[in-house]
N, C-alpha and C positions, 0 to 999 in steps of 0.2 A: 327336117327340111328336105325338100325336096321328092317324100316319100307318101305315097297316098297309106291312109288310113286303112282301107277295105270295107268302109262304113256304105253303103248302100244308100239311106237316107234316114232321117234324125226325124224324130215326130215335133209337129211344132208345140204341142202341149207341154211335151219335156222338157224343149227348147226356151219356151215360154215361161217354163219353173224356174227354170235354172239362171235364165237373165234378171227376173225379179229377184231372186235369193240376191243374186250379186248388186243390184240397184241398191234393194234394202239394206246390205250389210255396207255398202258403202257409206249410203247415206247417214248411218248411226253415226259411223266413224266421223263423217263430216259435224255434224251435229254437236257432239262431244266435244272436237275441236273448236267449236262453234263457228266453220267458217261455211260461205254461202259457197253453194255450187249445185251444178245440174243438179245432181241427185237430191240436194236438200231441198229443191225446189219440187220434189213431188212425195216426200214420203214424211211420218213424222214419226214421234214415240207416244207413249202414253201418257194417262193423266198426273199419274204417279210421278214421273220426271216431272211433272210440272211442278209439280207440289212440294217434291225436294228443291227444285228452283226457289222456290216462293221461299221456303223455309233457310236456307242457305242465307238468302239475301238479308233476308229479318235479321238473320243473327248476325252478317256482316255490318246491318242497320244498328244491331243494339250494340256491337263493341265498337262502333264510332262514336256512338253515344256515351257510351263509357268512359273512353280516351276523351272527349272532348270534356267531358268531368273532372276526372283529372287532370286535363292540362289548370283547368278551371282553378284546382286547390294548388297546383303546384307554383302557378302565376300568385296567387295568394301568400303561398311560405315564400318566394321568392322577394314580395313587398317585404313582406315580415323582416327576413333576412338581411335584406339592402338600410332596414332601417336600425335593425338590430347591431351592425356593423358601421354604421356611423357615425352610433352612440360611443363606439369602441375606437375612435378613429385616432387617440392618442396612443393607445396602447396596439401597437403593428401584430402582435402575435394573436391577439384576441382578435384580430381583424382578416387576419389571415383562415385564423381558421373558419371565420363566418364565409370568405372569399370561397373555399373548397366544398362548404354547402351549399353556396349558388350555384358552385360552376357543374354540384351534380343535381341539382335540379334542373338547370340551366339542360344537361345532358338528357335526362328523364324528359322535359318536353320536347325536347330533341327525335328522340326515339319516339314516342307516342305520335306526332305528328306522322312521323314516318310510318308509322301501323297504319294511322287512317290515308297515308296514300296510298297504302297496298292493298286494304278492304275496299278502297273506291274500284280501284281498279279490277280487284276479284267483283265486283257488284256490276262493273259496268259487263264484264265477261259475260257473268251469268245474263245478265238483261239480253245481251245479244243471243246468246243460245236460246232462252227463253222468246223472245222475238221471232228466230229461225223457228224454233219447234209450233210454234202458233202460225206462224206464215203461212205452214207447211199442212194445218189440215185440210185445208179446204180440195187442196190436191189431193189428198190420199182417199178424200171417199170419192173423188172423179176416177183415182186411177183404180180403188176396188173393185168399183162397178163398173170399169169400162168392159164396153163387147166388140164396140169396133176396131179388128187387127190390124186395120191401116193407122190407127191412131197408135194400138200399141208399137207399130213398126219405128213411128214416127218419133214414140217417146224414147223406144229405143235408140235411136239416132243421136238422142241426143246427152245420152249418159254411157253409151259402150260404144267404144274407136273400133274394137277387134273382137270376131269371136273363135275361136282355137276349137277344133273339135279334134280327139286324138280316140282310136282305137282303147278302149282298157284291153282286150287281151293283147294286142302288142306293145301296149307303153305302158308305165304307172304312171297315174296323173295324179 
């Protein structure tokens, strides 16, 4: 603070590298998170994330599928059981114990349900990531191929507040 550099002047090509380096690694990080922001408005990942997306999702698709099978059979022993214990209704100890196989099935769809609210919500996750990363190509082959530096100035504007340039021979950066 307060201390000039000694730097003469910066080339803008390097200049240029080193702001997209940091656009780009932001915006992964944004992506990942899957939250929207400047940066993920111009950059994306490859097809391959996609594809993990895709695949992810399936399988979040096929263990709802699953639990909802199970809730399926365990609603079924639960008739079984409610009728089972009826039949027992004279005898409290034979009724009792039919009582402690409802109450854990009763627990088992309990839990299962609760899995599929947590696969919806990893599914809804991924859907937005997925969403952001497809939003996002149509930017990155504009920003590949841009040539005009007032545009890149522009874009820059609007993904980096600050740029710090520091001497390496007098600082470690």
């Amino acid at each position: 603070y307060g201390k000039k550099c000694g730097l003469k002047m910066v080339r803008r090509q390097n200049l240029d590298a080193i702001l997209v380096n940091i656009v780009k690694n932001r915006v992964y990080e944004d992506l990942e998170l899957g939250e929207q922001s400047p940066f993920s408005d111009f950059f994306t990942i490859d097809k391959s994330k996609l594809n993990e997306l895709d695949k992810k999702i399936k399988t979040y698709k096929s263990l709802i599928s699953r639990r909802q099978e199970e809730i399926e059979k365990c609603k079924n022993r639960m008739k079984y059981l409610l009728a089972e214990q009826s039949k027992h209704f004279e005898n409290p100890e034979r009724a009792d114990s039919y009582t402690e196989l409802i109450n854990d099935v009763d627990t088992n769809i309990k839990t299962m349900k609760s899995d599929i609210l947590g696969y919806e919500i990893d599914i809804s996750k991924l859907k937005k990531q997925k969403k952001l990363y497809t939003s996002v190509k149509d930017k990155v082959i504009e920003v590949a191929t841009l040539q005009d530096y007032e545009r890149w100035k522009e874009l820059m504007k609007h993904v980096i507040h600050r740029v710090n340039l520091y001497n390496p021979d007098k600082f470690s950066t």
